[in-house]
C-alpha positions in Angstrom: -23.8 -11.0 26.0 -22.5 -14.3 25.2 -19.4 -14.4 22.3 -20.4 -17.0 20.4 -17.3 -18.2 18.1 -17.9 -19.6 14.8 -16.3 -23.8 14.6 -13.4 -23.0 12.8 -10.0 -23.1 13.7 -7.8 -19.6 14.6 -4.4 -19.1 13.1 -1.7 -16.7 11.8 -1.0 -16.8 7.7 2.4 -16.3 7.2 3.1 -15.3 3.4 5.0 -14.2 1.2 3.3 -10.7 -1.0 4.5 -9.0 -3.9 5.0 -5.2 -3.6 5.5 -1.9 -5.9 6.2 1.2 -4.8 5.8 4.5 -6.7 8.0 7.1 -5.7 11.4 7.8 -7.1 14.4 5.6 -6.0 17.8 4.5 -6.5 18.4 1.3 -8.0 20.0 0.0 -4.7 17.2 1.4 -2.6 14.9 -0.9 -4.5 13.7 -3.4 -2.8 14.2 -6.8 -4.7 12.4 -9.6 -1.9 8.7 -10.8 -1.3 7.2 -8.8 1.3 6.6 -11.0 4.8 2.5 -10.7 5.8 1.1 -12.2 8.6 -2.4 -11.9 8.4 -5.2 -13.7 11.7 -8.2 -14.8 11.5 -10.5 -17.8 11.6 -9.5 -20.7 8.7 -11.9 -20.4 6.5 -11.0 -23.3 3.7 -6.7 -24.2 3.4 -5.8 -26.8 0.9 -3.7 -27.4 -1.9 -5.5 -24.5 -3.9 -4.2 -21.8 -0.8 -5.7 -20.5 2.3 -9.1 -18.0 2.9 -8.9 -16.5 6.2 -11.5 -14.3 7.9 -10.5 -11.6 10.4 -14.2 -10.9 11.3 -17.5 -12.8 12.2 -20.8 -11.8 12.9 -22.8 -14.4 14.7 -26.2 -13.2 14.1 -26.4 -13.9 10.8 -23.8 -16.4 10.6 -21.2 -14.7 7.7 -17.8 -13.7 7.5 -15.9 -9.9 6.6 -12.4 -9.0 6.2 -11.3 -11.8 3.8 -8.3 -12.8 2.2 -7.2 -15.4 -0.2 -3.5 -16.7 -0.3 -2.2 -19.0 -3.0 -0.4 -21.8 -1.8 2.6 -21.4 -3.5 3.0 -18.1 -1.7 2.0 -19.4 1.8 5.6 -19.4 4.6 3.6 -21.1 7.4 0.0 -21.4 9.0 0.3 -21.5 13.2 -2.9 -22.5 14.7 -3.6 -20.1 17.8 -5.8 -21.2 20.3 -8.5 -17.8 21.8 -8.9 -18.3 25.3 -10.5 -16.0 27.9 -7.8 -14.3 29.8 -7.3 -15.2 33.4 -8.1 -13.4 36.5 -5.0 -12.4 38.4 -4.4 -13.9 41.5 -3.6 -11.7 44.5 -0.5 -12.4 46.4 -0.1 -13.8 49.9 1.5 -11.0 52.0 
């Protein structure tokens, strides 16, 4: 079977999440900071409105699962990755 990848670019989403918690808790157990989230997957649209990124494709039918939309104002970073087929080990010379 031949992996066909859709023509979009890969990355990592860095961003910055808002979070609640329900249990009981001190007041200095409280957690008072955005929540770091690094979400991967393929770049579906990233511009000034934020960034939709797709962890899943299926090429058969050409659509995308798994997606999440990031504001831009809560965005840290986008780092392209590259997907690459690992290399064969080679053996050493003895």
């Amino acid at each position: 079977m031949t992996t066909r990848h859709p023509d979009r670019s890969f990355a990592c989403v860095e961003w910055g999440d808002a979070h609640g918690r329900s249990e009981q808790q001190k007041d200095t157990d409280i957690k008072h900071e955005v929540e770091q989230i690094q979400t991967y997957g393929w770049v579906i649209r990233s511009d000034a409105i934020g960034v939709t990124i797709a962890s899943e494709w299926l090429p058969d039918d050409k659509t995308w699962r798994d997606t999440t939309f990031v504001p831009r104002a809560m965005i840290i970073d986008e780092i392209p990755l590259r997907l690459t087929r690992s290399r064969k080990q080679k053996e050493k010379a003895q």
